[in-house]
Backbone atoms as SQL, in Angstrom:
CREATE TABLE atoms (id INTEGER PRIMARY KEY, chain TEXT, resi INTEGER, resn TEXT, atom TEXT, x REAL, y REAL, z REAL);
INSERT INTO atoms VALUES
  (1, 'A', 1, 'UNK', 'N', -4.295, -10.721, -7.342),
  (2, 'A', 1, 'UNK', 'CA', -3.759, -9.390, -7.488),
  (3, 'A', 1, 'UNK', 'C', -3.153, -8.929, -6.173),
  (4, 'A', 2, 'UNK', 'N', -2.013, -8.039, -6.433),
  (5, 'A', 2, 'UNK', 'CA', -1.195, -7.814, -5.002),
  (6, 'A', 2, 'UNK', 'C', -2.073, -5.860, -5.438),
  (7, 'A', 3, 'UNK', 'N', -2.319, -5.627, -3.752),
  (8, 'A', 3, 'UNK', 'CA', -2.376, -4.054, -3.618),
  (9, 'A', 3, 'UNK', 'C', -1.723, -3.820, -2.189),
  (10, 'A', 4, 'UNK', 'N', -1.490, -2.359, -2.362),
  (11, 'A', 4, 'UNK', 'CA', -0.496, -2.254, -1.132),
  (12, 'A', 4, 'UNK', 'C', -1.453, -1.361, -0.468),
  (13, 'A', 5, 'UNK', 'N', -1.460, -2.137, 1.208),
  (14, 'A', 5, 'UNK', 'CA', -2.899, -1.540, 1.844),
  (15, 'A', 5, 'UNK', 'C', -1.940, -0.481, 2.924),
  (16, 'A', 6, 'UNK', 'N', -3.162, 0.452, 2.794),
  (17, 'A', 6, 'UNK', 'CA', -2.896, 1.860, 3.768),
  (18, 'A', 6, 'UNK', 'C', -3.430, 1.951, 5.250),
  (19, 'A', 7, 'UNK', 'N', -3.140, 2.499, 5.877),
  (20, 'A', 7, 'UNK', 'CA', -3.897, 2.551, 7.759),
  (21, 'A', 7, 'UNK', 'C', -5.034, 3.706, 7.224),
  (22, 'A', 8, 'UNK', 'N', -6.467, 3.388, 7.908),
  (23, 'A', 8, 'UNK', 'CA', -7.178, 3.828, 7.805),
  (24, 'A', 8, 'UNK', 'C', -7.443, 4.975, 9.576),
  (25, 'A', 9, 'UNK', 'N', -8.680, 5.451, 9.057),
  (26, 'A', 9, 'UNK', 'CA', -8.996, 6.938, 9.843),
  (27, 'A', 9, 'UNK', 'C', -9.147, 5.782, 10.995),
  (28, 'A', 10, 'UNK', 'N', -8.785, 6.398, 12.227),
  (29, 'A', 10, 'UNK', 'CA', -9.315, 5.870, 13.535),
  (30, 'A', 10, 'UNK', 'C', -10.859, 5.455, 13.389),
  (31, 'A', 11, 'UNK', 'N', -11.542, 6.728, 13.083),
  (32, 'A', 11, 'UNK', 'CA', -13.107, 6.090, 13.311),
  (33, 'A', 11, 'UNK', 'C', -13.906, 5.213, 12.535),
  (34, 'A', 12, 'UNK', 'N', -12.809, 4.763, 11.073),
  (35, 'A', 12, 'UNK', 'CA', -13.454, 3.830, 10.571),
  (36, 'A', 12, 'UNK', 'C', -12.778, 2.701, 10.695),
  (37, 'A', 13, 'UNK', 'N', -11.891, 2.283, 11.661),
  (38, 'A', 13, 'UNK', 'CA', -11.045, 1.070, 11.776),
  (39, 'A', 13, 'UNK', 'C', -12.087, 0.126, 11.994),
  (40, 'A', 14, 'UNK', 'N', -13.459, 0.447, 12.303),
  (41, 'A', 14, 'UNK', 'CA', -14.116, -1.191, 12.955),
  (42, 'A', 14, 'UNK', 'C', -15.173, -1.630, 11.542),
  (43, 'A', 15, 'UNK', 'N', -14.891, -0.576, 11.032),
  (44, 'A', 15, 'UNK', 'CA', -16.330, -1.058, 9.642),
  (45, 'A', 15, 'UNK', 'C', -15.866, -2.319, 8.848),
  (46, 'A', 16, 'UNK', 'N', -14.499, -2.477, 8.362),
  (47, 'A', 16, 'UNK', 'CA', -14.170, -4.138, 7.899),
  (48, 'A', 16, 'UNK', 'C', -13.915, -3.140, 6.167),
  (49, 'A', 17, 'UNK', 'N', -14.119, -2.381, 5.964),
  (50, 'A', 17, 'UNK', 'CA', -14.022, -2.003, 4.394),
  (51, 'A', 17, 'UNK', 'C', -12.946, -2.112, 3.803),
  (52, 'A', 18, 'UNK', 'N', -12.591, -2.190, 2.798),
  (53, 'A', 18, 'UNK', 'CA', -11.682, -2.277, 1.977),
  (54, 'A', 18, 'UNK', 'C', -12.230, -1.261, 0.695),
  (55, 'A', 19, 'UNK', 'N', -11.252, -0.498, 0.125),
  (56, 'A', 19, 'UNK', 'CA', -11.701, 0.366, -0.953),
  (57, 'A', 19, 'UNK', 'C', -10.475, -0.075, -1.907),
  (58, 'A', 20, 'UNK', 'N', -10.663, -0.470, -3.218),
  (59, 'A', 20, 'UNK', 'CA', -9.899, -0.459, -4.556),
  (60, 'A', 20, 'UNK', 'C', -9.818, 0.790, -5.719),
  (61, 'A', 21, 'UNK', 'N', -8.860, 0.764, -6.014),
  (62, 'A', 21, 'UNK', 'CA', -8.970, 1.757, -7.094),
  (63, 'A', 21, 'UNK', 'C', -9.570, 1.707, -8.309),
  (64, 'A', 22, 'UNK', 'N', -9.547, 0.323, -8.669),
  (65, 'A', 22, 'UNK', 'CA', -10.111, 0.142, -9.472),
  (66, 'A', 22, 'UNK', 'C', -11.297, -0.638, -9.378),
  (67, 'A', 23, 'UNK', 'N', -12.559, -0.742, -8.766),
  (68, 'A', 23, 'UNK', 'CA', -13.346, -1.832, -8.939),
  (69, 'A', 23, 'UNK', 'C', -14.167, -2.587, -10.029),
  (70, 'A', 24, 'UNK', 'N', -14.117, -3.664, -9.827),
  (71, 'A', 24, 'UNK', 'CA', -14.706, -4.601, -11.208),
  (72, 'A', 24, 'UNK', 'C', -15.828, -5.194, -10.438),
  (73, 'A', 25, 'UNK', 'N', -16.310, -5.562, -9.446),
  (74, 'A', 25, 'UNK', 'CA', -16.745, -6.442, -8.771),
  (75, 'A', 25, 'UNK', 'C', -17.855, -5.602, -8.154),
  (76, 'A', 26, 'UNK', 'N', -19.161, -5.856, -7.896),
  (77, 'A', 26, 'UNK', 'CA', -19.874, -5.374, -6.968),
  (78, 'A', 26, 'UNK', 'C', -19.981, -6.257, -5.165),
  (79, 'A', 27, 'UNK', 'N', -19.391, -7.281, -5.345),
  (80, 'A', 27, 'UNK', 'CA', -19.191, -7.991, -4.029),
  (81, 'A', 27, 'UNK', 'C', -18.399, -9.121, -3.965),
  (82, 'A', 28, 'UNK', 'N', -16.923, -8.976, -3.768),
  (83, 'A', 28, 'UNK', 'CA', -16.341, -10.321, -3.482),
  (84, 'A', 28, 'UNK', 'C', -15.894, -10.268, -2.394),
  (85, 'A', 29, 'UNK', 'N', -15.136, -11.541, -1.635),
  (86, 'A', 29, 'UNK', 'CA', -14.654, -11.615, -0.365),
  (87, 'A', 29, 'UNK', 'C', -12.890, -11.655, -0.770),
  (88, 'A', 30, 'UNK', 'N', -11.664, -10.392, -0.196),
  (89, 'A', 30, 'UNK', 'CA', -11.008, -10.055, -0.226),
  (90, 'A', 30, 'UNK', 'C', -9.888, -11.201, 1.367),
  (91, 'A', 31, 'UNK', 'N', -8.697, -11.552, 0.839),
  (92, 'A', 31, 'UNK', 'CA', -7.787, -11.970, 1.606),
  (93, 'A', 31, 'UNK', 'C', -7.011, -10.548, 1.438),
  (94, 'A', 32, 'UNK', 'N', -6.448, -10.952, 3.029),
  (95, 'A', 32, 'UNK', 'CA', -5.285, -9.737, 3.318),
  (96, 'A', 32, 'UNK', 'C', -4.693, -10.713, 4.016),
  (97, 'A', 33, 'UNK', 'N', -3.063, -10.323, 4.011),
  (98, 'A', 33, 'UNK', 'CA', -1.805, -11.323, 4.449),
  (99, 'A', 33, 'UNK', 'C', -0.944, -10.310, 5.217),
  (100, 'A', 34, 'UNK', 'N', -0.214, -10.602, 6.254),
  (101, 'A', 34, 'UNK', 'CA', 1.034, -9.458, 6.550),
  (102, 'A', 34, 'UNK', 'C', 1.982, -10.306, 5.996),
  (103, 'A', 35, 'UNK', 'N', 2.602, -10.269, 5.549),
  (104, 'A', 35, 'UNK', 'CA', 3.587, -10.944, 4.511),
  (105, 'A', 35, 'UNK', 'C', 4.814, -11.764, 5.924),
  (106, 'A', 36, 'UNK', 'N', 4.584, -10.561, 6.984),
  (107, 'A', 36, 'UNK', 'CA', 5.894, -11.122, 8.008),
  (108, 'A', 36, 'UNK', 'C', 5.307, -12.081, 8.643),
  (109, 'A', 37, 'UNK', 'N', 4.228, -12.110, 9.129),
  (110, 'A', 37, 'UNK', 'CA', 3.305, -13.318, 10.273),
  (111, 'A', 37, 'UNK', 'C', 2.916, -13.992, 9.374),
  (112, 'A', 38, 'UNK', 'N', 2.400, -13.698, 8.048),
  (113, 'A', 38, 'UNK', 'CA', 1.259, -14.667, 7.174),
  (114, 'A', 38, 'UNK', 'C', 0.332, -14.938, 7.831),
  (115, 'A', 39, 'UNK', 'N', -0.512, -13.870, 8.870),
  (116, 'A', 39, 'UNK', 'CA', -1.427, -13.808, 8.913),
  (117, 'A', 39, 'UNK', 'C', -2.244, -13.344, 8.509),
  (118, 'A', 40, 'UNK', 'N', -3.889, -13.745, 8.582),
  (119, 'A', 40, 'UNK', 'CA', -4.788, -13.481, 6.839),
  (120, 'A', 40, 'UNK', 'C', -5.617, -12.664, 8.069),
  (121, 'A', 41, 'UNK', 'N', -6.083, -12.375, 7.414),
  (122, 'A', 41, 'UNK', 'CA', -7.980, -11.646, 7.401),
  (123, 'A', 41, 'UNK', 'C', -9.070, -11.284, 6.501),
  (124, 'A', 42, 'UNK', 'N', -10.042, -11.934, 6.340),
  (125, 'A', 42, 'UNK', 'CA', -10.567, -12.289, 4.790),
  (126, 'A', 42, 'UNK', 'C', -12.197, -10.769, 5.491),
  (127, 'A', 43, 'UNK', 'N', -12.332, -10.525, 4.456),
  (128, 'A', 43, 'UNK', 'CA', -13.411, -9.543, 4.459),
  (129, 'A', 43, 'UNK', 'C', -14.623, -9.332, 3.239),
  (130, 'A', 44, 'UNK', 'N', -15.656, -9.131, 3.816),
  (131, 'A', 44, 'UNK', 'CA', -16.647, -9.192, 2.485),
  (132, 'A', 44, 'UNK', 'C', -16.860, -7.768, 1.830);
């Protein structure tokens, strides 16, 4: 699934969270890509 990710509050930049709109899942591990570098960062 593609979602289009937002900049978060300064003071929560170090927590690692990710929030969905819709959740199905109580715990999976999430890839994120910048589409220009294709660099990842995977998060639980």
């Amino acid at each position: 699934m593609e979602y289009t990710i937002f900049a978060t509050l300064h003071e929560e930049a170090n927590n690692g969270w990710v929030w969905l709109s819709q959740p199905h899942w109580e715990r999976q591990i999430i890839r994120i890509r910048n589409r220009k570098t294709h660099k990842k960062v995977f998060c639980e």
